[in-house]
C-alpha positions in Angstrom: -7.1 -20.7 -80.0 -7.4 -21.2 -83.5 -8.0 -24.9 -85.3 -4.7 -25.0 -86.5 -4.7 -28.9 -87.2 -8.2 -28.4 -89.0 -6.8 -25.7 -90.8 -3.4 -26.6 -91.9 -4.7 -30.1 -93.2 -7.2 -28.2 -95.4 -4.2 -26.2 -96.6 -2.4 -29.3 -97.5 -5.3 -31.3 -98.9 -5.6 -28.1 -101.5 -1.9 -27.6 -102.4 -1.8 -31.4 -103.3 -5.1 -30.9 -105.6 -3.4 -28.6 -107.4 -5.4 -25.7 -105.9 -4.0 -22.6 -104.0 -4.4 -23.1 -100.1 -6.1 -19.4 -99.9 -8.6 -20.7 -102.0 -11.0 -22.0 -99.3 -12.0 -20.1 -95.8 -10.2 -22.1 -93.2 -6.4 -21.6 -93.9 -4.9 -18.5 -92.7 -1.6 -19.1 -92.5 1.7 -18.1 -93.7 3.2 -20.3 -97.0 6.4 -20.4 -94.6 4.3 -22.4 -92.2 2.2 -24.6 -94.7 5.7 -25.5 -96.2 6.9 -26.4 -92.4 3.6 -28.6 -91.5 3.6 -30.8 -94.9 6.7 -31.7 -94.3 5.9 -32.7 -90.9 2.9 -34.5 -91.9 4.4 -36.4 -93.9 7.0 -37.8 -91.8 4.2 -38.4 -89.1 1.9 -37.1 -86.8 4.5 -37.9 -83.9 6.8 -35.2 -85.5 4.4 -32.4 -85.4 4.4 -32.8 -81.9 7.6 -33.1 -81.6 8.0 -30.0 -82.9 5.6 -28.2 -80.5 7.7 -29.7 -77.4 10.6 -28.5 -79.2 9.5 -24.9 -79.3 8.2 -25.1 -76.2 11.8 -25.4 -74.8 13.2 -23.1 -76.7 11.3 -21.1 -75.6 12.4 -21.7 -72.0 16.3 -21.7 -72.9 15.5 -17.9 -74.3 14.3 -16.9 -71.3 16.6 -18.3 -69.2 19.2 -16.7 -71.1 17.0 -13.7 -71.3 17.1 -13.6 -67.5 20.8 -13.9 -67.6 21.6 -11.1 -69.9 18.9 -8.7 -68.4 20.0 -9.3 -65.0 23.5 -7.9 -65.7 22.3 -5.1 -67.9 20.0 -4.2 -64.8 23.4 -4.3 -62.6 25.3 -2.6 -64.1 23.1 0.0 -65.0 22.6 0.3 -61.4 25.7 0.7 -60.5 26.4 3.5 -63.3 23.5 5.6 -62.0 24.1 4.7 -58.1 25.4 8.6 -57.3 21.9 9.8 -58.4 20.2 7.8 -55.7 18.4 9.1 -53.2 18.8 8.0 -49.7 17.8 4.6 -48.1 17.1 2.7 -51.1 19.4 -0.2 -50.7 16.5 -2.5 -49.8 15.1 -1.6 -53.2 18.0 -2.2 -55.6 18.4 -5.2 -57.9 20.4 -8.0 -56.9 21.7 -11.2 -58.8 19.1 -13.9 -58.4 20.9 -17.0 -59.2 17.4 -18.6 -59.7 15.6 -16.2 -61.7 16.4 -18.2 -64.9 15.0 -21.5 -63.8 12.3 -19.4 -62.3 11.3 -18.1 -65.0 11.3 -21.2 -67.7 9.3 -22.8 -65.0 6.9 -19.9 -65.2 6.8 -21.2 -68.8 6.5 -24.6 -68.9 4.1 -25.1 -65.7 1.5 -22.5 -67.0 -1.3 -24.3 -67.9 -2.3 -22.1 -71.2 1.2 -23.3 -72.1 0.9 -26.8 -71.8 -3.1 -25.6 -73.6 -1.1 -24.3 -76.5 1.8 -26.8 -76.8 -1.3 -29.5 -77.1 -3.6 -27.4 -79.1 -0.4 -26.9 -81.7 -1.5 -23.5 -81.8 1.3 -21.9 -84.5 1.0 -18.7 -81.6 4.3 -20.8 -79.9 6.7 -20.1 -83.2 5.7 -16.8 -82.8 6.4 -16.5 -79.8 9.7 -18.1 -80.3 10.4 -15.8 -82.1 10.0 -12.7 -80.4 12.0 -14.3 -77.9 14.9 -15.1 -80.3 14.5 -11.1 -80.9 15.5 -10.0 -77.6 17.4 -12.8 -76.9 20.0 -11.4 -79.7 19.2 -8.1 -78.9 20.5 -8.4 -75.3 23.4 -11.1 -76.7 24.3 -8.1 -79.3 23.6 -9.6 -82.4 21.3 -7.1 -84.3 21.5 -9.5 -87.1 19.9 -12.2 -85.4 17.7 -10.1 -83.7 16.4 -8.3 -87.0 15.5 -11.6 -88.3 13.4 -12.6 -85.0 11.3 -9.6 -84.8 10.8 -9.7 -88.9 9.4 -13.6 -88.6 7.2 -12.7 -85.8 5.9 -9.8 -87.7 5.4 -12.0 -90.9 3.4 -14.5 -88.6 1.4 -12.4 -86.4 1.4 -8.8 -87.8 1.3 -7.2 -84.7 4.8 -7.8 -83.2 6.1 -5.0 -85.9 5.7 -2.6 -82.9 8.5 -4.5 -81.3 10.7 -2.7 -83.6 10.5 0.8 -81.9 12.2 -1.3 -78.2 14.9 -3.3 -80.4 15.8 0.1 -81.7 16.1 1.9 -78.7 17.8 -0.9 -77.5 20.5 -0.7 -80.1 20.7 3.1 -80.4 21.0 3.0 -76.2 23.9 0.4 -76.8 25.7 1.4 -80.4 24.5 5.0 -81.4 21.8 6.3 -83.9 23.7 5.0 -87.1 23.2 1.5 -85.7 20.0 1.8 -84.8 19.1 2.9 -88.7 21.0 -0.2 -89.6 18.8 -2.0 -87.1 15.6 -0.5 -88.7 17.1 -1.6 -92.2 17.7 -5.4 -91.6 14.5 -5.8 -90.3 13.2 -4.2 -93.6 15.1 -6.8 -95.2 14.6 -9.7 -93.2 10.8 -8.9 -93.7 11.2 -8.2 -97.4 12.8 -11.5 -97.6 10.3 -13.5 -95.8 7.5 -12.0 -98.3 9.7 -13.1 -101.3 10.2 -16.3 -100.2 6.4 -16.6 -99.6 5.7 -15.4 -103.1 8.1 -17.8 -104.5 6.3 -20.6 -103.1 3.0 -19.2 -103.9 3.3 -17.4 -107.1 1.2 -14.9 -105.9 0.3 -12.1 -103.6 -2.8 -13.7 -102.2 -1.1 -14.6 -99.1 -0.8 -11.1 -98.0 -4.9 -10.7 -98.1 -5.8 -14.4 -96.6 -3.2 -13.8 -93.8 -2.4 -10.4 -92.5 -5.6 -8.8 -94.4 -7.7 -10.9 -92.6 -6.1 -10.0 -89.0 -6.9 -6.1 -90.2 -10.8 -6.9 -91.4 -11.0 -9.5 -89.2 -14.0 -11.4 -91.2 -14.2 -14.6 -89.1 -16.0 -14.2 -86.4 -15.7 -17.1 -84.4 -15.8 -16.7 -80.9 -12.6 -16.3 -79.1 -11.0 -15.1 -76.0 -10.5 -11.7 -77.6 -13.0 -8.7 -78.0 -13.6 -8.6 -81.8 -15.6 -11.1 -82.2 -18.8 -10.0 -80.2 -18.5 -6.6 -81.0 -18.5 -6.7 -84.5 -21.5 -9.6 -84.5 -23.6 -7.5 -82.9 -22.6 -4.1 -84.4 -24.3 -2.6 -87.8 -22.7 -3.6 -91.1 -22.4 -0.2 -92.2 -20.7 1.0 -89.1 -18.2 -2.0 -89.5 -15.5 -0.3 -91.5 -15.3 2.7 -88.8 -15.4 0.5 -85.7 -12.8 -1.8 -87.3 -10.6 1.5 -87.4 -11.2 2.2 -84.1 -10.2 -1.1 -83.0 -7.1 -1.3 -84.9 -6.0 1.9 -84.4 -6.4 1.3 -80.5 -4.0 -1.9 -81.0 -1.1 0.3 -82.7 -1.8 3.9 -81.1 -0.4 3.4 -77.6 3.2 2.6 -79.1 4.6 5.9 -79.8 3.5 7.9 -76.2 4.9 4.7 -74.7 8.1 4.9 -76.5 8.5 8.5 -75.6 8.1 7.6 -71.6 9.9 4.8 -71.6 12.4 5.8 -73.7 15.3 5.0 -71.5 13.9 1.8 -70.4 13.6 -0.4 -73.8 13.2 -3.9 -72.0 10.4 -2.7 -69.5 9.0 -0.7 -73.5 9.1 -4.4 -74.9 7.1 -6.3 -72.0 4.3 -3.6 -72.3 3.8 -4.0 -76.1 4.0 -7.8 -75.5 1.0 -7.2 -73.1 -0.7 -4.8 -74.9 -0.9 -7.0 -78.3 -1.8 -10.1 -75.8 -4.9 -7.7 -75.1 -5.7 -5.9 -78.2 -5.3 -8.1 -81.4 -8.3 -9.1 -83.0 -7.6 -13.3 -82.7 -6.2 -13.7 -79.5 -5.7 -17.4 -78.3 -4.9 -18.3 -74.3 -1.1 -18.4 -75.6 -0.5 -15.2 -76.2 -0.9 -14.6 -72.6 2.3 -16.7 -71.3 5.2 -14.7 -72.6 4.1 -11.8 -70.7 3.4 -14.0 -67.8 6.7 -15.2 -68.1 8.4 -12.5 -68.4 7.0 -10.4 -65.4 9.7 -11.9 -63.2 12.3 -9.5 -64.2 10.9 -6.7 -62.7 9.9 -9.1 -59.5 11.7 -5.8 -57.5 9.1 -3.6 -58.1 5.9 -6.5 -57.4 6.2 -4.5 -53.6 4.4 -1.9 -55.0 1.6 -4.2 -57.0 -2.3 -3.0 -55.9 -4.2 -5.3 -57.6 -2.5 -8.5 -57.3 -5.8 -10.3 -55.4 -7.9 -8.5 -58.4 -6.2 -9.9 -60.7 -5.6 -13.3 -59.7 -8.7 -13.9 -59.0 -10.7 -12.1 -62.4 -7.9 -14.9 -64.2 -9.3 -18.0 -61.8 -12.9 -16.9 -62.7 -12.3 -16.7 -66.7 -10.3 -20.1 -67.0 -12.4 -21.8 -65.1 -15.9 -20.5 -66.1 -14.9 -19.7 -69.9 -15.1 -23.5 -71.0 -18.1 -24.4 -68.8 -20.3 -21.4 -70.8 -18.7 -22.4 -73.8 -20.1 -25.6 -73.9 -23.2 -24.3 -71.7 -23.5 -22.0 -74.6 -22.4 -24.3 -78.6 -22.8 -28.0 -77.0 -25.6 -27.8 -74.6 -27.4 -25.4 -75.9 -28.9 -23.9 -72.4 -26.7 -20.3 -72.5 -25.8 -18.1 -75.0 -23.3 -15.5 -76.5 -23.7 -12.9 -73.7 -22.7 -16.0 -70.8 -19.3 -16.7 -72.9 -18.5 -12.9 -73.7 -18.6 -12.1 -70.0 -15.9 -14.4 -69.6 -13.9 -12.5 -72.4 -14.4 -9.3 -70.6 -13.0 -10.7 -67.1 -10.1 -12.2 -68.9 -9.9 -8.9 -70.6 -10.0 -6.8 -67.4 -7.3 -9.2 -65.8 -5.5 -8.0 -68.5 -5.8 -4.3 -68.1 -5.6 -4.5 -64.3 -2.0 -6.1 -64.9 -0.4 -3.6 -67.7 -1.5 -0.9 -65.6 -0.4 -2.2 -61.9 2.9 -3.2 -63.4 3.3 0.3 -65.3 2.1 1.6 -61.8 4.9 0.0 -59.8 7.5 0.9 -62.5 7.0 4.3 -61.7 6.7 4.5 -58.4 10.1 2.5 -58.1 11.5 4.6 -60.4 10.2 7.5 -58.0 11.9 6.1 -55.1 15.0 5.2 -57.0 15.5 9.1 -57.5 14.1 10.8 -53.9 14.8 8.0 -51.4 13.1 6.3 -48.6 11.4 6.3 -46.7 9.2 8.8 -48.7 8.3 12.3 -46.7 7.8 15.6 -47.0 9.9 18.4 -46.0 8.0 17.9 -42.5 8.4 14.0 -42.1 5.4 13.5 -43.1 4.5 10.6 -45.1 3.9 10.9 -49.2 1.5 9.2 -50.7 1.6 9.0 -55.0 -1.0 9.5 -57.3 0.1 8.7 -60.9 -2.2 10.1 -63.2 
């Protein structure tokens, strides 16, 4: 998690010098932000946490409401595809789970790297507020609304832009190609907008450089929860510009194959690239992690066919608890080092991977069922057993 009180008072303290907040090393974010914070700060440090609380439900009204909306979609899509069913599945069908909405806000707000974030003021909650906004209108049908969601959490973050490819499927699914384009377009604009408003304030195009340059050439290299920062410490300076490709090409290059597969399910699209930027980005913080925990519950049907659920709970036990005692093992006491604090990185990593793919796994197979019926045998009676590869 980034030092986002640290950073945003240096910010301040330079924009009321007369100096450009860019001008020192710490401040990375947006001018939209900075704008934001002073005038919290100046109100009172009770109103910047306010505003974290604030967010933090909001969050949990979206999804709620998300779990409303996505429940009927999943319904009534059901029901329009029932007569090409296969036999026996009516153990496996969605039903209407009065309680998924409160389940799923409580998944929210009782996650401890929630209540991390909320208290770390870690600016990762607006952006996740507004991804959540973004499918929150998508699924309401306001593309308008929507647009504007996936644009700010772009503008913040950089990497929800890949969001953009499930919003439009979404809308061409729903309202045909033309409004799809028109989809595309407003969040052009939106965007557009938000980088002329941020220019405005600025009066120049530094921003772009000290906020989403620096998330492409990732130059600090504080340690983090992430993978970046180890790597590229130890790796050669003049391999640094190819590696950094590597990286950030592996961040962006899974969007379009995943597109194509799961082209007719846009919602089940949007929870993978969640996960997949949760896992990838080069300055992860624990925070990203809860709107894809969080969100998991809507496909609760298909957690029958989860393999790795012990794996993964326990490789998530292990990093929380042993990432903070080799942290300070490692900076405060001085009796580990980097290698001790990076292992912990690569469980909560492989926790990570373990979980995209197990979910992805039982997606499938679900689907699989869905279409040739249970219980699943051969010709012969014999039992089938699946091997996605």
């Amino acid at each position: 998690m980034r030092l986002f009180l640290s950073a945003v008072r240096e910010g301040i303290a330079l924009v009321e010098n007369g100096l450009s907040p860019y001008s020192g090393d710490i401040f990375h974010e947006t001018p939209l932000i900075l704008v934001l914070f002073r005038v919290l700060y100046s109100l009172g440090e009770w109103a910047v946490g306010g505003l974290f609380i604030a967010v933090d439900f909001l969050i949990a009204l979206g999804l709620a409401k998300i779990a409303v909306l996505y429940q009927k979609e999943q319904i009534a899509t059901q029901a329009a595809e029932r007569s090409s069913y296969g036999k026996g599945v009516e153990s496996v069908l969605v039903k209407e789970d009065p309680s998924l909405p409160l389940f799923m806000a409580a998944v929210y707000l009782l996650n401890p790297y929630s209540i991390i974030t909320c208290g770390g003021f870690s600016t990762i909650s607006l952006t996740t507020l507004a991804i959540i906004w973004a499918i929150w209108m998508k699924l309401n049908g306001s593309d308008v609304l929507s647009a504007l969601g996936v644009a700010a959490a772009a503008y913040l973050s950089l990497y929800p832009v890949m969001l953009v490819f499930p919003l439009v499927l979404m809308t061409h699914k729903k309202s045909g190609f033309f409004a799809a384009v028109q989809f595309t377009v407003l969040a052009g604009f939106w965007t557009g907008l938000l980088f002329a408003v941020s220019y405005y304030i600025t009066g120049s195009w530094d921003f772009v450089q000290e906020v989403h340059g620096v998330i492409l050439t990732v130059p600090d290299l504080t340690p983090n929860v992430g993978l970046f920062w180890y790597f590229f410490t130890e790796a050669f300076e003049h391999f640094r510009v190819f590696f950094l490709c590597v990286f950030q090409i592996n961040a962006f290059i899974y969007v379009l194959p995943l597109t194509v597969r799961f082209s007719n399910h846009p919602m089940f699209l949007t929870y993978i690239l969640i996960s997949l930027m949760t896992l990838f980005k080069s300055y992860p913080c624990v925070g990203d992690l809860t709107l894809p925990l969080a969100l998991l519950p809507l496909w609760s049907h298909t957690f029958r066919y989860l393999r790795y659920t012990l794996v993964v709970l326990i490789l998530f036990l292990v990093a929380s608890a042993l990432g903070p005692v080799l942290w300070y093992l490692w900076i405060h006491a001085g009796s580990a080092n980097a290698n001790f604090f990076f292992a912990m990185t690569v469980a909560y990593a492989m926790a990570q991977t373990f979980l995209v793919a197990d979910v992805i796994y039982s997606f499938l197979v679900y689907q699989y069922d869905l279409r040739h019926g249970l219980p699943r045998v051969d010709k012969e009676g014999k039992p089938i057993l699946l091997k996605l590869s």
